[in-house]
VOVOSE-344358 format. One record per residue: x, y, z of N, C-alpha, C, O, CB in turn. Coordinates in steps of 0.001 Angstrom, whole numbers, plus 500000, padded with zeros to 6 digits. Glycine has a CB too. Layout:
REM VOVOSE-344358
<site><n_xx>X</n_xx><n_yy>Y</n_yy><n_zz>Z</n_zz><ca_xx>X</ca_xx><ca_yy>Y</ca_yy><ca_zz>Z</ca_zz><c_xx>X</c_xx><c_yy>Y</c_yy><c_zz>Z</c_zz><o_xx>X</o_xx><o_yy>Y</o_yy><o_zz>Z</o_zz><cb_xx>X</cb_xx><cb_yy>Y</cb_yy><cb_zz>Z</cb_zz></site>
...
REM end
This chain:
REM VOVOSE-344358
<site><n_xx>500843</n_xx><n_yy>498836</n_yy><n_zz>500000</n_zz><ca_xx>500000</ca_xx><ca_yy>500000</ca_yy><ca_zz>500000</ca_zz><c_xx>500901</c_xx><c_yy>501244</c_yy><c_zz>500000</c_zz><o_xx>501888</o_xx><o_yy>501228</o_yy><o_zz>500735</o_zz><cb_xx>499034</cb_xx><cb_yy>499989</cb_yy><cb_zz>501222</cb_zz></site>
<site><n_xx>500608</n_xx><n_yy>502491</n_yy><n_zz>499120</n_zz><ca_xx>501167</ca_xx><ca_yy>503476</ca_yy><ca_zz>498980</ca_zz><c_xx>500993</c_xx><c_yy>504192</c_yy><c_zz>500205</c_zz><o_xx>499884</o_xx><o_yy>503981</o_yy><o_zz>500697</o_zz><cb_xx>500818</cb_xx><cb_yy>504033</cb_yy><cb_zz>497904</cb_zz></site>
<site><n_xx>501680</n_xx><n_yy>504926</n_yy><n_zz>500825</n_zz><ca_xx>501982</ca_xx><ca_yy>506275</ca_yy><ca_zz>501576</ca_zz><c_xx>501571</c_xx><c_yy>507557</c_yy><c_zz>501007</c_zz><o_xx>502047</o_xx><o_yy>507867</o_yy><o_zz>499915</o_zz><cb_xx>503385</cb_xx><cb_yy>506428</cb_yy><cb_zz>501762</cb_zz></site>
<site><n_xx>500780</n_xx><n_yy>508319</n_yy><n_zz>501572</n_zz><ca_xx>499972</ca_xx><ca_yy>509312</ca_yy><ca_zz>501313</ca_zz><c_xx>500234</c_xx><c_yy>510651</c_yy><c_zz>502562</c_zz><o_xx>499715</o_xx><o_yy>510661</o_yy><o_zz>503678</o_zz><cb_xx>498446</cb_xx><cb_yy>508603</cb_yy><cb_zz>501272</cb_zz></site>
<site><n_xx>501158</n_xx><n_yy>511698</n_yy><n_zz>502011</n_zz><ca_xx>501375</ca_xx><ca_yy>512346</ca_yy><ca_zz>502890</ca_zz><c_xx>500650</c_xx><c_yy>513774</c_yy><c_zz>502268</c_zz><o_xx>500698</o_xx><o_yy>514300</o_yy><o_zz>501156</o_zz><cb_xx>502857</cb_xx><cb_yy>512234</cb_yy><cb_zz>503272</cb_zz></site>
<site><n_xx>499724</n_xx><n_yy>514255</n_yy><n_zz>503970</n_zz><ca_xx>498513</ca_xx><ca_yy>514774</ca_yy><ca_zz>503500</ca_zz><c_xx>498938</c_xx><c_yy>516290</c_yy><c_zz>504188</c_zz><o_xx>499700</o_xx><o_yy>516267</o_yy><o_zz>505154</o_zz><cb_xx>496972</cb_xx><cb_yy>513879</cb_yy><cb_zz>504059</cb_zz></site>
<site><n_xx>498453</n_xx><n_yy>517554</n_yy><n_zz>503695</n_zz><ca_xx>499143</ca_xx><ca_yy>518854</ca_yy><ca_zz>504496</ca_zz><c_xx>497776</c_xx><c_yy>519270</c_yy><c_zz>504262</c_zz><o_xx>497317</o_xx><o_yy>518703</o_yy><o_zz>503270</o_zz><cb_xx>500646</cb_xx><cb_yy>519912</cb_yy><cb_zz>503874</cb_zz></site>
<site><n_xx>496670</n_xx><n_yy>520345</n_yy><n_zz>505026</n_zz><ca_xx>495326</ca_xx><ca_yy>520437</ca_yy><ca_zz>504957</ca_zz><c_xx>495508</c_xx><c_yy>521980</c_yy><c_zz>505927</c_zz><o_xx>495711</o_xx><o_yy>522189</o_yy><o_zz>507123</o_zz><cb_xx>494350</cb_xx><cb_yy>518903</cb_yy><cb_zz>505612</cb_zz></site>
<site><n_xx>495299</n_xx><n_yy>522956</n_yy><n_zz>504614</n_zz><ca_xx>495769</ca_xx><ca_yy>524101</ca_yy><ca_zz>505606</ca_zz><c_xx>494651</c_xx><c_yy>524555</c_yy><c_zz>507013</c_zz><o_xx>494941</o_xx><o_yy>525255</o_yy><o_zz>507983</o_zz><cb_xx>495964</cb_xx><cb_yy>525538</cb_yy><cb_zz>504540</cb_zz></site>
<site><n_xx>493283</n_xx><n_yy>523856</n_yy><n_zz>506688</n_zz><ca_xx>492506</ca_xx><ca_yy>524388</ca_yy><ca_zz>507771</ca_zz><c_xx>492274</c_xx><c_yy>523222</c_yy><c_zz>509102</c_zz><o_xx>491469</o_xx><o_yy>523114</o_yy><o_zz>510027</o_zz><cb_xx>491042</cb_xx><cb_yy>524865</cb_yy><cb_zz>507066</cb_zz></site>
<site><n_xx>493655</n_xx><n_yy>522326</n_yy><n_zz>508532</n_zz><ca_xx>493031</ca_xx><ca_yy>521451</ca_yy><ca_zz>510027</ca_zz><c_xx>492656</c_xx><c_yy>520117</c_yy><c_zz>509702</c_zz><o_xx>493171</o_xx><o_yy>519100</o_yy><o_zz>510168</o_zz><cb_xx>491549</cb_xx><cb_yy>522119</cb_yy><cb_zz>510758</cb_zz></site>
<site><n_xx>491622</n_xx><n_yy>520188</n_yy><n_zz>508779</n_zz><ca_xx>490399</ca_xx><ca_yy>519488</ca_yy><ca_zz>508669</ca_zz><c_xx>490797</c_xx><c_yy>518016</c_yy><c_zz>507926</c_zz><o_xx>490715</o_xx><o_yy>518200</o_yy><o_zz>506712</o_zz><cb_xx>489280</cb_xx><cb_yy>520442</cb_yy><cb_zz>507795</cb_zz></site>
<site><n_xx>491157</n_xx><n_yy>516767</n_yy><n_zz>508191</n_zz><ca_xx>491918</ca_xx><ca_yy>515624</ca_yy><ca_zz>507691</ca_zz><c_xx>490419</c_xx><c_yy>514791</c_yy><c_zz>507243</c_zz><o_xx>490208</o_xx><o_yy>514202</o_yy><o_zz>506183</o_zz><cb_xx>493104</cb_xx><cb_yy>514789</cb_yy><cb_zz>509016</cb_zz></site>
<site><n_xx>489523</n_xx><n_yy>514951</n_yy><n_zz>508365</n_zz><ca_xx>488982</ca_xx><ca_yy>513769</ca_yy><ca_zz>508006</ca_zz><c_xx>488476</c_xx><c_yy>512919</c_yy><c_zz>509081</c_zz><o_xx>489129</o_xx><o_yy>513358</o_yy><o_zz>510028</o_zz><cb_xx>489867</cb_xx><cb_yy>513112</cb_yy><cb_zz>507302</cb_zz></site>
<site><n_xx>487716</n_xx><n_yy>511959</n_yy><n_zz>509570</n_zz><ca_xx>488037</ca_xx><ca_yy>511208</ca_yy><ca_zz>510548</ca_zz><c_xx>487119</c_xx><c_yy>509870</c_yy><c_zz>510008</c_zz><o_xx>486128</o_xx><o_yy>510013</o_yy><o_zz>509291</o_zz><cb_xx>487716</cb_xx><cb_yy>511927</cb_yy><cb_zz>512049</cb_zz></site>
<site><n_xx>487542</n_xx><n_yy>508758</n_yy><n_zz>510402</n_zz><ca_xx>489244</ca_xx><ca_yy>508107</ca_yy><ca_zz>510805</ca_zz><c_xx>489645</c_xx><c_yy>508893</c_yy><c_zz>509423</c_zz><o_xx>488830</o_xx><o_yy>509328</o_yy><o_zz>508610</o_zz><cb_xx>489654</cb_xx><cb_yy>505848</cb_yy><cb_zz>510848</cb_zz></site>
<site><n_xx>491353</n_xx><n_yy>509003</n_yy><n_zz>509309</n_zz><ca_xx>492006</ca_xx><ca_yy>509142</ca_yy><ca_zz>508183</ca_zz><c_xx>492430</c_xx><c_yy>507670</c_yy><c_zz>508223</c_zz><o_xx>492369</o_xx><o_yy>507017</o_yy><o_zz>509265</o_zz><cb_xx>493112</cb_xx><cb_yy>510311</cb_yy><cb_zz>508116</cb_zz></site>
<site><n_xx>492994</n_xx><n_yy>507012</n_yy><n_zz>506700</n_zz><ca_xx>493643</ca_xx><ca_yy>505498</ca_yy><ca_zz>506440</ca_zz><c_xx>495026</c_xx><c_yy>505244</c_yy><c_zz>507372</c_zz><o_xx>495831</o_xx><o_yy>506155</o_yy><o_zz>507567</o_zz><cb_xx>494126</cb_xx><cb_yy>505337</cb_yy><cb_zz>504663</cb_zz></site>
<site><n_xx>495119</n_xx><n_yy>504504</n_yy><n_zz>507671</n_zz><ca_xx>496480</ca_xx><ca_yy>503977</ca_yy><ca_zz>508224</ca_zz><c_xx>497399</c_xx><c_yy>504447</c_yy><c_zz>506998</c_zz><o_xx>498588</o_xx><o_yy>504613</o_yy><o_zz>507269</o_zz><cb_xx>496533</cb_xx><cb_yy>502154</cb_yy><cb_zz>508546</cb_zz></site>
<site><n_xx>496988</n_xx><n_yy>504679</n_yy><n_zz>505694</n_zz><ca_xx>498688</ca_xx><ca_yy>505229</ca_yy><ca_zz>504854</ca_zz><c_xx>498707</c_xx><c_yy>506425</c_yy><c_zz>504457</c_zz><o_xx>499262</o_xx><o_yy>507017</o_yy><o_zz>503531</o_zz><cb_xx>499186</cb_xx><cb_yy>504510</cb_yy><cb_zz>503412</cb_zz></site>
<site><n_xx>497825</n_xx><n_yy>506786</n_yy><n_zz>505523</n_zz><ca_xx>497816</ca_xx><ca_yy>508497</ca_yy><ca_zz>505632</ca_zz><c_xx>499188</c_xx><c_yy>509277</c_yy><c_zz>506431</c_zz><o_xx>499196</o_xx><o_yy>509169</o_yy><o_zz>507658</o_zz><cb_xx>496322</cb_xx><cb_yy>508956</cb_yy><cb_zz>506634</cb_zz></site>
<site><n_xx>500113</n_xx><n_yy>509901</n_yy><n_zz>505907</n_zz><ca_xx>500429</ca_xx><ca_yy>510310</ca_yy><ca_zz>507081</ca_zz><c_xx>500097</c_xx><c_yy>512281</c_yy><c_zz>506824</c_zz><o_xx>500207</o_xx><o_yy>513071</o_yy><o_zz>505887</o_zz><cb_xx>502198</cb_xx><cb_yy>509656</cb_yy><cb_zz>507443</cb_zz></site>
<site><n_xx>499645</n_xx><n_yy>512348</n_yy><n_zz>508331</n_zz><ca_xx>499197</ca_xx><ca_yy>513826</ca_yy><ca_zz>508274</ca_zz><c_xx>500271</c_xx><c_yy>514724</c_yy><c_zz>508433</c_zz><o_xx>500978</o_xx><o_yy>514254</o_yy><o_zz>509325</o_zz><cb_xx>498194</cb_xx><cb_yy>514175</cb_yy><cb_zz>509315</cb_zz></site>
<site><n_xx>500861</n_xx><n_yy>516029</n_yy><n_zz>507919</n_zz><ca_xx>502014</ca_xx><ca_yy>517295</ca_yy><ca_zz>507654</ca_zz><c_xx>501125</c_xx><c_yy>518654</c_yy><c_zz>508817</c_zz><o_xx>500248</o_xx><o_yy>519503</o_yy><o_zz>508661</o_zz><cb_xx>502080</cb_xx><cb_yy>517924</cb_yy><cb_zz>505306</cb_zz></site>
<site><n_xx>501842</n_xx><n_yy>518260</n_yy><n_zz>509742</n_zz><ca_xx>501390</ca_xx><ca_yy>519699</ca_yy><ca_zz>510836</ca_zz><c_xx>501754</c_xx><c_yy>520863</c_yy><c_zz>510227</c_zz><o_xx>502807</o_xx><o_yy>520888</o_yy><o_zz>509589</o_zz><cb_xx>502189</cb_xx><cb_yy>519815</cb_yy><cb_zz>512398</cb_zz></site>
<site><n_xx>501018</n_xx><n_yy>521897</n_yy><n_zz>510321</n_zz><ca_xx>501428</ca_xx><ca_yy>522840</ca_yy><ca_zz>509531</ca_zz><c_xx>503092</c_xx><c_yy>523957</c_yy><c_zz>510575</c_zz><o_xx>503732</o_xx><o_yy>524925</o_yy><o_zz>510164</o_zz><cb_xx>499673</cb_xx><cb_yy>523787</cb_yy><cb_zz>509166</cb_zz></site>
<site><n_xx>503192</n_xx><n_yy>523248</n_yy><n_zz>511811</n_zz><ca_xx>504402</ca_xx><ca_yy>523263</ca_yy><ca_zz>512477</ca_zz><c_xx>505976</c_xx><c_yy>522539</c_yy><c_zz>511784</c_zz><o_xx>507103</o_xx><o_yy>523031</o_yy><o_zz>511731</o_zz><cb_xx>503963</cb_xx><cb_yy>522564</cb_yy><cb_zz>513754</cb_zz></site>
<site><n_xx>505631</n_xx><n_yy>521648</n_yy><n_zz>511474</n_zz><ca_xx>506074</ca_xx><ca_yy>520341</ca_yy><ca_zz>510685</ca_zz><c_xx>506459</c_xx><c_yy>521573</c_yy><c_zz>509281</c_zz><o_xx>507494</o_xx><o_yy>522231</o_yy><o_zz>509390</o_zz><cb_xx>504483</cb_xx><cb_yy>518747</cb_yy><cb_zz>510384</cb_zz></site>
<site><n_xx>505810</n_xx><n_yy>521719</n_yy><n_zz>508394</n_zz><ca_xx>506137</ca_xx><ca_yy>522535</ca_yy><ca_zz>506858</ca_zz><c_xx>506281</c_xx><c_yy>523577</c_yy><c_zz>507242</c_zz><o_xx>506659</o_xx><o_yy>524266</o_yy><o_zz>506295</o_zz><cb_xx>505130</cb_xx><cb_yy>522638</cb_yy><cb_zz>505648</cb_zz></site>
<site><n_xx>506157</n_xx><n_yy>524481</n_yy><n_zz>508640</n_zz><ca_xx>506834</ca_xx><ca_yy>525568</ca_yy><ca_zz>508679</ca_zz><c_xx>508518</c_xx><c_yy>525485</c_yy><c_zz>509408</c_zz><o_xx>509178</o_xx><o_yy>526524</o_yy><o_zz>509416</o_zz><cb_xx>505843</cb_xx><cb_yy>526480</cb_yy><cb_zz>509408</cb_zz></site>
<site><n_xx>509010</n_xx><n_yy>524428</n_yy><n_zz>509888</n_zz><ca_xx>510179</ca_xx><ca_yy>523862</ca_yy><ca_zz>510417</ca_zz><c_xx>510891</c_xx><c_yy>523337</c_yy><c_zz>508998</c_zz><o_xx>512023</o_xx><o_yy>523748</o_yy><o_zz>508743</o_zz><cb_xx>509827</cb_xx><cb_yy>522637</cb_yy><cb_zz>511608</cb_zz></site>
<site><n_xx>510304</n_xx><n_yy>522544</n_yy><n_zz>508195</n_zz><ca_xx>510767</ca_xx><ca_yy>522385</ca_yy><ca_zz>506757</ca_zz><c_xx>511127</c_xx><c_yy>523772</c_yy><c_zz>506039</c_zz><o_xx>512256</o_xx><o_yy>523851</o_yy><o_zz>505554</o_zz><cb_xx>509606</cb_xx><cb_yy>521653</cb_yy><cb_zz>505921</cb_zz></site>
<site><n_xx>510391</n_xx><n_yy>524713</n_yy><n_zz>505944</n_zz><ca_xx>510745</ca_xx><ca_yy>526226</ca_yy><ca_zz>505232</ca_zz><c_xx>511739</c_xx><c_yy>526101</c_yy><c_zz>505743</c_zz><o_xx>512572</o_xx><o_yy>525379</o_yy><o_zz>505195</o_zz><cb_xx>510009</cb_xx><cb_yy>527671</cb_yy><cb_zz>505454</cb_zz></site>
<site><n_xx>512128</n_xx><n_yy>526902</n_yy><n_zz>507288</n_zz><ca_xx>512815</ca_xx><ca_yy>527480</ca_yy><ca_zz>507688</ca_zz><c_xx>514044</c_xx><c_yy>526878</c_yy><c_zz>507945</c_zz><o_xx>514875</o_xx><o_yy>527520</o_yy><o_zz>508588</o_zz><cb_xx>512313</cb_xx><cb_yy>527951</cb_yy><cb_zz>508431</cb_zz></site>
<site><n_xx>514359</n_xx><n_yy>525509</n_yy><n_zz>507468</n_zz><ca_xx>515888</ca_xx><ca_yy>524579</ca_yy><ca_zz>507505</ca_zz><c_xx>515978</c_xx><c_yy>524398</c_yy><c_zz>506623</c_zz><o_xx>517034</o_xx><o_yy>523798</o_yy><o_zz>506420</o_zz><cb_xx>516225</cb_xx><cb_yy>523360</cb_yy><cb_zz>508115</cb_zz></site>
<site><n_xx>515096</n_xx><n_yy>524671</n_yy><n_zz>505258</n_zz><ca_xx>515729</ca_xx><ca_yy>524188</ca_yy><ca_zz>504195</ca_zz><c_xx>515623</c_xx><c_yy>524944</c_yy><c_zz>502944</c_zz><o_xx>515901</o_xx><o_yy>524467</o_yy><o_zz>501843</o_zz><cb_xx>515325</cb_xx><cb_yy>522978</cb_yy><cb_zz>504019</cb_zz></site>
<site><n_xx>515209</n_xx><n_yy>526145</n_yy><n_zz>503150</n_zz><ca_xx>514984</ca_xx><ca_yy>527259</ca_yy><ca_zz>502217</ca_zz><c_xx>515534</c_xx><c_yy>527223</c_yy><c_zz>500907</c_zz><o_xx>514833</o_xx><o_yy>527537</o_yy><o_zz>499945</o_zz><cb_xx>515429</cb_xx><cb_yy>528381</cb_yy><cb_zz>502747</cb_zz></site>
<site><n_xx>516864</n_xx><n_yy>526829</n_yy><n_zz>500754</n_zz><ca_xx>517410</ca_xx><ca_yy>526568</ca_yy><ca_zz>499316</ca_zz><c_xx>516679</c_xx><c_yy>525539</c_yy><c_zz>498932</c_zz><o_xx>516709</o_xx><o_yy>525707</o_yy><o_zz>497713</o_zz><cb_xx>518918</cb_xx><cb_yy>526242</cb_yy><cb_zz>499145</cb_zz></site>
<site><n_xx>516043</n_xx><n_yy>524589</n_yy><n_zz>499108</n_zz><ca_xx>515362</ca_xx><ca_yy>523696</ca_yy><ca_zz>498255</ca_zz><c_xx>514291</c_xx><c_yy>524040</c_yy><c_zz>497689</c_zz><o_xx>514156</o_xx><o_yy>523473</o_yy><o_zz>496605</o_zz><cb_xx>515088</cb_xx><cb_yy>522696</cb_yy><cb_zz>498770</cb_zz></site>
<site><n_xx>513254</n_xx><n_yy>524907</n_yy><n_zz>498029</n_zz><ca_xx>512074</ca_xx><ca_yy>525690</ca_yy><ca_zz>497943</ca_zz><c_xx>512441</c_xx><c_yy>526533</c_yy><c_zz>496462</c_zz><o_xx>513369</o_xx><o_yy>527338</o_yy><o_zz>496383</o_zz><cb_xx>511837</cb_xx><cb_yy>526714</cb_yy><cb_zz>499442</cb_zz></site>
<site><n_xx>511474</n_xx><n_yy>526161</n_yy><n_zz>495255</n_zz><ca_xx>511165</ca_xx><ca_yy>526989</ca_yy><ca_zz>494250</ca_zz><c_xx>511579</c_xx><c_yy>528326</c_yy><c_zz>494593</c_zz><o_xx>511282</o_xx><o_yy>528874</o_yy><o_zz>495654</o_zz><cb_xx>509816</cb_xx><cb_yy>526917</cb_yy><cb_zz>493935</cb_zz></site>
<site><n_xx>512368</n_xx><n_yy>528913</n_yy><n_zz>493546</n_zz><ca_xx>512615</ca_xx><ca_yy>530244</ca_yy><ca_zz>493733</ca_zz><c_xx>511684</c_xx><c_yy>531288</c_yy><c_zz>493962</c_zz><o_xx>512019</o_xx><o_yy>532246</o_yy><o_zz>494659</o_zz><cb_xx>513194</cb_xx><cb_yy>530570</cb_yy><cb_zz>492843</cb_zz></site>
<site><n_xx>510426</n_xx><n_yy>531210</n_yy><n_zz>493400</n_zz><ca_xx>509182</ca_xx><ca_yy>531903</ca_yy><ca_zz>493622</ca_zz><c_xx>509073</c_xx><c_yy>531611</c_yy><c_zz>494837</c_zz><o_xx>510084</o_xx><o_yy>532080</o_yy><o_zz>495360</o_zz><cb_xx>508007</cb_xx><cb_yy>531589</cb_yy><cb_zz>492835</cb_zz></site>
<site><n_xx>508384</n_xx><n_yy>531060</n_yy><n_zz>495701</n_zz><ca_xx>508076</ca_xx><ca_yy>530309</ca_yy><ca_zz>497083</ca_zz><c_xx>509783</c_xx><c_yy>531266</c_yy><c_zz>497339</c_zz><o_xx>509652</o_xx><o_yy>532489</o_yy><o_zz>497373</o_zz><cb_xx>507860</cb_xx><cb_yy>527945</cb_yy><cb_zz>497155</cb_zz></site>
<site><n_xx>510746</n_xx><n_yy>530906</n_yy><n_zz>497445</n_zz><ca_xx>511209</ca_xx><ca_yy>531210</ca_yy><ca_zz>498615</ca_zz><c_xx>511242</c_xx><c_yy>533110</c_yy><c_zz>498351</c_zz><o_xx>510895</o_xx><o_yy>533813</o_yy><o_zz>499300</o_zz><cb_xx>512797</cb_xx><cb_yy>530261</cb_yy><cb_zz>498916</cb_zz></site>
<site><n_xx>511626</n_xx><n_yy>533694</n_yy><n_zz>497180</n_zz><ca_xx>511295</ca_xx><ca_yy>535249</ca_yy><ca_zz>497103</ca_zz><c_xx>509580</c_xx><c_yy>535598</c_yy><c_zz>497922</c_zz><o_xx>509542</o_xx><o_yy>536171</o_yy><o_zz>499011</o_zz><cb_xx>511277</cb_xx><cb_yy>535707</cb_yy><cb_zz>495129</cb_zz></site>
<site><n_xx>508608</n_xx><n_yy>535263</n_yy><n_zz>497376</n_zz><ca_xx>507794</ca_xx><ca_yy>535358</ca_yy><ca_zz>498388</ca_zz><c_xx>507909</c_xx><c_yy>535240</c_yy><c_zz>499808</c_zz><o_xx>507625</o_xx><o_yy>536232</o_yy><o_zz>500478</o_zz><cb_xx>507122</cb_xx><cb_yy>534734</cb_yy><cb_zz>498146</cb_zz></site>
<site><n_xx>508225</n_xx><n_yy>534346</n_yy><n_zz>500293</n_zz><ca_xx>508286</ca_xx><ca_yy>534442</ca_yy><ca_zz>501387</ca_zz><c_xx>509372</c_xx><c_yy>535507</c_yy><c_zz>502150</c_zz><o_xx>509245</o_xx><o_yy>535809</o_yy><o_zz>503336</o_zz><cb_xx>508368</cb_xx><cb_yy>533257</cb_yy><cb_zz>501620</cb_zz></site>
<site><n_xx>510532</n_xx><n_yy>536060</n_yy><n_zz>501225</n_zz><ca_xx>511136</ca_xx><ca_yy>536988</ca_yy><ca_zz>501987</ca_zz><c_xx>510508</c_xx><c_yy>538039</c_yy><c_zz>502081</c_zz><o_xx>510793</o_xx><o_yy>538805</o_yy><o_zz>503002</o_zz><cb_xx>512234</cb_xx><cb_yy>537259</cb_yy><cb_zz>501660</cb_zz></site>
<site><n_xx>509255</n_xx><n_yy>538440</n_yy><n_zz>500954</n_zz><ca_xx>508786</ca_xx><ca_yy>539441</ca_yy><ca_zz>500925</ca_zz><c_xx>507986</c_xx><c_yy>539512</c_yy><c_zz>502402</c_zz><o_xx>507937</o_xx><o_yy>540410</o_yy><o_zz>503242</o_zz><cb_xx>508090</cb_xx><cb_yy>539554</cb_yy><cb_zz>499664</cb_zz></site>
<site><n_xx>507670</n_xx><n_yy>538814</n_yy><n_zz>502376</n_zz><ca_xx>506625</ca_xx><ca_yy>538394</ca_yy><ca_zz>503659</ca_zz><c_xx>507916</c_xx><c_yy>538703</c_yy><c_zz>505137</c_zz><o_xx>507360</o_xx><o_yy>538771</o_yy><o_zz>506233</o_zz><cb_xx>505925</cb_xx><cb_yy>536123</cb_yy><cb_zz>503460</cb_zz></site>
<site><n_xx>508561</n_xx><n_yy>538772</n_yy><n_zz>505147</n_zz><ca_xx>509909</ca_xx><ca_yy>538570</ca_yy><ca_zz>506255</ca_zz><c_xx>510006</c_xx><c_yy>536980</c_yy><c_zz>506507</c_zz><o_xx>510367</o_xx><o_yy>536730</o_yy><o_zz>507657</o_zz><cb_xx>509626</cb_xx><cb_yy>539449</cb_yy><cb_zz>507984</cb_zz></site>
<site><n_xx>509911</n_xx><n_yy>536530</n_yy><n_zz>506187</n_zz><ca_xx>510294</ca_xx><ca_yy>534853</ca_yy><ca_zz>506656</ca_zz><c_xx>511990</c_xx><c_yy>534691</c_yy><c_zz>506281</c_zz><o_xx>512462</o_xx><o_yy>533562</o_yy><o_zz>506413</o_zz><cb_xx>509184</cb_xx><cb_yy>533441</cb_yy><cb_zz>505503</cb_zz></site>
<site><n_xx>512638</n_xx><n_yy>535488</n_yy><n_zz>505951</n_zz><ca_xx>513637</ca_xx><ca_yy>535491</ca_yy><ca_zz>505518</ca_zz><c_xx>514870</c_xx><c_yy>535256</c_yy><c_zz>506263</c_zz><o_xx>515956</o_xx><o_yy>535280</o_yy><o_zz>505684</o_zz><cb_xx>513597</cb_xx><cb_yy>536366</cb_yy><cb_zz>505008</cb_zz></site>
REM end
């Protein structure tokens, strides 16, 4: 069975979600931005400096 990794900006997953669900805290993809910024599309990461995330 495939692995299904799910990011849901309002929260809202589902209930039950599948056992090959795995759920992306939006803590989780904001810890990903901020360690790994060179990997991030150049758009995505200029945006976000605009924003100060920089």
């Amino acid at each position: 069975m495939d692995t299904v990794f799910l990011f849901a900006a309002r929260g809202n997953y589902g209930d039950p979600c599948p056992d090959n669900v795995t759920i992306i805290t939006k803590a989780a993809l904001v810890a990903f931005d901020r360690e790994n910024r060179s990997l991030l599309p150049k758009p995505i990461a200029q945006w976000l400096a605009l924003q100060g995330e920089s």
